[in-house]
N, C-alpha and C positions, 0 to 999 in steps of 0.2 A: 468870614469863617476863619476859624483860627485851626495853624496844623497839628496832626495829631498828636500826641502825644507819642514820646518814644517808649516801648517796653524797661521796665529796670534791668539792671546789669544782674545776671544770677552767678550766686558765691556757690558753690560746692564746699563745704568741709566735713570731715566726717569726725564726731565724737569719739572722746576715748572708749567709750563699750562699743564703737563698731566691729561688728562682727559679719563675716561672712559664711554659706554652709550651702551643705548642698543636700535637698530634699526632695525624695520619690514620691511625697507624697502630700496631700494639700486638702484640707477640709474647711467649710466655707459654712459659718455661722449667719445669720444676719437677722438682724430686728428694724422695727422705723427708721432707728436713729445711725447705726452703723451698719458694717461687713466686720466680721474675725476673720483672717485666715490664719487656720493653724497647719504650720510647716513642719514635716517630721520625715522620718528614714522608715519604709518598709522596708521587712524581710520575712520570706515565708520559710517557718523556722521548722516546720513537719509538711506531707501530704492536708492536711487539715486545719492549719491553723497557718494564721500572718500575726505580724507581731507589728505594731507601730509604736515608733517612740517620737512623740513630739515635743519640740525642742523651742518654737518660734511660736508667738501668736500676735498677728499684727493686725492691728484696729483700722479700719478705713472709713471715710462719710465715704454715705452714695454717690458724692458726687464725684471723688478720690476714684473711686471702685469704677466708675462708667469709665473714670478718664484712662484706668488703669485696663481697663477692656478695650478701650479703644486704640490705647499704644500696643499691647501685645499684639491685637490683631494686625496693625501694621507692620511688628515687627514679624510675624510668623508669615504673612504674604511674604518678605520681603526674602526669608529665608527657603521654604518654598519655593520661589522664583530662582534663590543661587542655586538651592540640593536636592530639590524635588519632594515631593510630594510627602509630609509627615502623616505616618499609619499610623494609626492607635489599633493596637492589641484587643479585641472584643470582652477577653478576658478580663482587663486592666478596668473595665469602667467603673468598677467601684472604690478605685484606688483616690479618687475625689470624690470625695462627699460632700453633700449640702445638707445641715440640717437646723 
């Protein structure tokens, strides 16, 4: 039997269009072949109306998407565990969409 194989060495660098932002708000496309999530800013701009502007629309395979399900979820246990328990607002849940 021969020993395993080691993992590659992973580069980070980030391209010159990187950008970073910060979004309240996240709508989730998906067909066979991929996931969209599109990233934007809510604000509810009357008593009756929310305004979204999105900004970001990032492509994912299913397989990208599980894996990205699977980090979050770790990563939200793991913050949970430091600051307790994340509420979500009852009101808020359409501020994610799937469609």
């Amino acid at each position: 039997m021969s020993a395993p194989t080691p993992p590659p060495e992973i580069r980070i660098s980030q391209t010159s269009d990187y950008r970073e932002g910060y979004a309240n708000s996240v709508q989730i496309r998906l067909s066979v072949w991929d996931f969209l999530l599109v990233f934007g800013t809510m604000a509810q701009t009357n008593p009756d109306a929310v305004q979204l502007n999105n900004f970001q629309g990032i492509y994912l395979s299913p397989q990208q998407a599980k894996a990205l399900w699977n980090v979050l979820g770790q990563n939200i246990g793991h913050y949970e565990s430091t600051f307790g328990e994340i509420k979500l607002d009852p009101r808020a849940a359409g501020q994610m969409s799937v469609q």
